[in-house]
C-alpha positions as CSV (number, residue, x, y, z in Angstrom):
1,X,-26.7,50.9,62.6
2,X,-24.7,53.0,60.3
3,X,-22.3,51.5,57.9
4,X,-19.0,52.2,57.4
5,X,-19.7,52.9,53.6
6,X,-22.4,55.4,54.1
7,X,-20.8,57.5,56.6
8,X,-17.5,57.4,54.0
9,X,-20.4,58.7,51.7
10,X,-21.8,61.3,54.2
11,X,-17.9,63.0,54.9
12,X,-17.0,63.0,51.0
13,X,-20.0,65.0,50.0
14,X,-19.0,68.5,51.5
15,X,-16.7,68.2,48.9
16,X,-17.8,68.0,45.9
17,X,-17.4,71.1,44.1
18,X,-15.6,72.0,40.7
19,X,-14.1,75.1,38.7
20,X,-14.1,76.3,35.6
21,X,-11.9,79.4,34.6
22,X,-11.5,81.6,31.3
23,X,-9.5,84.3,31.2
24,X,-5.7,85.8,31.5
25,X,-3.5,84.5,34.6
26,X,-1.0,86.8,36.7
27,X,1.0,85.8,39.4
28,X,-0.8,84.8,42.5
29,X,-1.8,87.6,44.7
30,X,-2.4,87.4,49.0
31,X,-5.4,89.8,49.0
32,X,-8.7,89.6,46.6
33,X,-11.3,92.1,47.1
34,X,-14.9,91.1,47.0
35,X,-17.6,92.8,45.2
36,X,-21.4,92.5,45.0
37,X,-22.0,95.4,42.7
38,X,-19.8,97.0,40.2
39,X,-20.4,100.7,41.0
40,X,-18.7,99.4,44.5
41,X,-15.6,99.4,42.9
42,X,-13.7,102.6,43.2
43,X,-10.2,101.8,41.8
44,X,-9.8,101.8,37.2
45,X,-9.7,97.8,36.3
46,X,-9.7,95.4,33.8
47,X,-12.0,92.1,33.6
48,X,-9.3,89.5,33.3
49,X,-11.9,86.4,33.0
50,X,-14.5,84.4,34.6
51,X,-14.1,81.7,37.2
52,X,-17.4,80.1,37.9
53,X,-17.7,77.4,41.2
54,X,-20.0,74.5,40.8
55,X,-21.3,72.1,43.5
56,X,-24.5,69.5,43.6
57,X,-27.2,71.7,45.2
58,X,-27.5,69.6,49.1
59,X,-27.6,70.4,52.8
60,X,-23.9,70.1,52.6
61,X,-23.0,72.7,50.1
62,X,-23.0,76.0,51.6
63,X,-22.6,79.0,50.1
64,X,-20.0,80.1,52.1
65,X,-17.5,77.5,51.3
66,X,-17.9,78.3,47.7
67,X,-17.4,81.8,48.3
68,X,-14.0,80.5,50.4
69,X,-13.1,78.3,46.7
70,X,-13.9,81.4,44.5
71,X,-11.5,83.4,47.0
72,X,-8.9,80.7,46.7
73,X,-9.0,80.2,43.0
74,X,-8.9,84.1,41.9
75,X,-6.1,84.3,44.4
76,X,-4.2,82.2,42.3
77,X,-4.9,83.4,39.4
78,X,-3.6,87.0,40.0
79,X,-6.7,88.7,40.5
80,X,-6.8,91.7,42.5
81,X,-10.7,91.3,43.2
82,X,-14.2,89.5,42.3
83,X,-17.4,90.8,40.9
84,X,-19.6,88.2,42.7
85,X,-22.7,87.4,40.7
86,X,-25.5,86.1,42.6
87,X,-25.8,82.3,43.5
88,X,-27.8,80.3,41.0
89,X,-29.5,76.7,41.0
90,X,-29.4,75.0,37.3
91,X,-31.3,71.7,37.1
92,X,-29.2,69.5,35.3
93,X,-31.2,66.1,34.9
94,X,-34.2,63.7,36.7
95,X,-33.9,60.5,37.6
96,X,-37.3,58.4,37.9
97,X,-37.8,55.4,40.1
98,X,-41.2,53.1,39.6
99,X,-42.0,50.8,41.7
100,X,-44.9,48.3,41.3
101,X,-47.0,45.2,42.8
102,X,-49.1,43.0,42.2
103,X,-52.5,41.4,43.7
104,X,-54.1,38.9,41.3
105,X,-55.1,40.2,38.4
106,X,-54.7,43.9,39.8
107,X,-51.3,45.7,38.9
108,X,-50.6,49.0,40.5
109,X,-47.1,51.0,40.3
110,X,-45.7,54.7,41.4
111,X,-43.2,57.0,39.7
112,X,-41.0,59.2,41.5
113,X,-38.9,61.8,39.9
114,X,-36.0,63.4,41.5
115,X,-34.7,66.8,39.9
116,X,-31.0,66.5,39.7
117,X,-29.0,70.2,40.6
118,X,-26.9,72.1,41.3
119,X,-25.1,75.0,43.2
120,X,-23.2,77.9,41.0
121,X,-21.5,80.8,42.3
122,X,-19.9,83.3,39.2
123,X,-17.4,86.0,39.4
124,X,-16.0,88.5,37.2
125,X,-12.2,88.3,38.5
126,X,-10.6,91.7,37.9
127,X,-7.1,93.4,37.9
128,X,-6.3,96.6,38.7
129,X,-5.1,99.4,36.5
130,X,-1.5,100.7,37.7
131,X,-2.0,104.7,38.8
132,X,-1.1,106.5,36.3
């Protein structure tokens, strides 16, 4: 039987995801082009900073939904479109667990380590130049 507590656990960790941001803000824009490759884009620009989406690296964390947040955060930050660097895993710690028994005089034990990480998606947000 599932408890309440650990399916409250289960629903909160598609979540989890955090943004950093450096750079000049405009006003919000409605439309933000997406980029894979720089020769791609075709219009004169301007890097106006980097906004960089984080998440812990689980089933739950897709890469489309961080795509969606990096959309949603450019958009309000004025940019007119994203150089989308590829997705990257960065360990970020290890937990070990050791566990141990005891028969007699004999004393055995077992370590596990867990790699803690997680899920980063970078982009390059850009502005474009006004036609001259």
């Amino acid at each position: 039987m599932i408890r309440l507590p650990a399916v409250l656990l289960l629903l909160a960790l598609p979540g989890c995801m955090t943004t950093d941001y450096v750079g000049s803000t405009y006003p919000a824009t409605t439309q933000v082009d997406l980029f894979f490759d720089e020769a791609d884009i075709a219009r004169p620009y301007t890097v106006m900073g980097e906004l960089r989406v984080e998440g812990d690296n689980h089933l739950f964390m897709r890469s489309e939904k961080m795509q969606r947040r990096l959309i949603e955060k450019a958009r309000e930050r004025g940019a007119d479109g994203i150089l989308v660097a590829p997705v990257s895993i960065r360990v970020t710690g290890e937990t070990e667990h050791t566990t141990g028994s005891e028969r007699g005089e004999d004393w055995s034990s077992s370590t596990t380590a867990t790699a803690q990480e997680v899920k980063e998606l970078r982009g390059l947000l850009i502005k474009y130049k006004p036609a001259s």
